[in-house]
N, C-alpha and C positions, 0 to 999 in steps of 0.2 A: 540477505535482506538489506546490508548498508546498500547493495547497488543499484537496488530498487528504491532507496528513497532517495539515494542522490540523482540517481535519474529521472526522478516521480516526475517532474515539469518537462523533460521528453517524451515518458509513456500516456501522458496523459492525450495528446491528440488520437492515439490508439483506441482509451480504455474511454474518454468522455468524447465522442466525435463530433456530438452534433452541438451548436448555442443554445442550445435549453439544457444540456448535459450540462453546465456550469451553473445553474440554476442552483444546486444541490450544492454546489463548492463555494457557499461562504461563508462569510465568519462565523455566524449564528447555527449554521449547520453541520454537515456532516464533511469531513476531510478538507478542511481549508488552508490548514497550515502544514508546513513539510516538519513533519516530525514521525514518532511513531509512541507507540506505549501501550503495555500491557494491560490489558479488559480497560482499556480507553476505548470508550464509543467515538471520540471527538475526532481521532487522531484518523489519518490516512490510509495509515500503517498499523492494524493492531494484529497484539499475539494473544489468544488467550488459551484455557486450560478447559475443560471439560469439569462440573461440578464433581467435587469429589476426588481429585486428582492428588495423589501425594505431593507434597512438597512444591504446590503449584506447578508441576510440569507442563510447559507450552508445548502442544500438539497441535493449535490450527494458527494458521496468519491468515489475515483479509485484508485484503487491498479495494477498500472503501470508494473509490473513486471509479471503479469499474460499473461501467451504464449498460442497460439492458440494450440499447440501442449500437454498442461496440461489435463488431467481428471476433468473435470470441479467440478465432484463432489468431489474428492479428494482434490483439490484447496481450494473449498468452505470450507470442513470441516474442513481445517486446519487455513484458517482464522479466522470461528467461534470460534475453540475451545483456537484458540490464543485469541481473542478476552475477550471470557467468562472468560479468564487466569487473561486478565489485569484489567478487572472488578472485582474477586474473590481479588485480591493481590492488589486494590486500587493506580496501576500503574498509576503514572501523566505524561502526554504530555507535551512535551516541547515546548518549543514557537512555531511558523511556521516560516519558511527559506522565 
């Protein structure tokens, strides 16, 4: 997950394609800022838990900036391969917001 948010302003031509997709990306909105954080609606990056979950266990991530209007598979590869990035180069997450 750190290689997907330090990539986030990479994958983002992928996952928001068109000038209305950025519509959605601002401050007052949904995913503006590069961060992430847990049951944060605000945040880009959230992880959260399933109601009921012992000990808060994160089981889903959403990658908030992803437009219905993306090539899903183009999307995909490019968070993967951001992803595999921040694993290869031992990238650390910073707190959650």
């Amino acid at each position: 997950m750190a290689g997907v948010l330090h990539h986030l302003p990479s994958i983002l031509p992928f996952v928001a394609p068109l000038p209305i997709s950025y519509d959605r990306l601002q401050p007052t909105t949904w995913g503006a800022y590069l961060l992430w954080g847990n049951e944060n609606r605000n945040a880009p990056i959230r992880a959260s838990s399933p109601p009921g979950t012992p000990g808060g266990l994160v089981s889903n991530f959403e990658l908030k900036p992803f437009d219905g209007c993306a090539n899903p598979y183009l999307g995909l590869a490019a968070t993967i391969a951001a992803g595999i990035d921040g694993l290869r180069r031992h990238i650390s997450l910073p707190e959650p917001v």
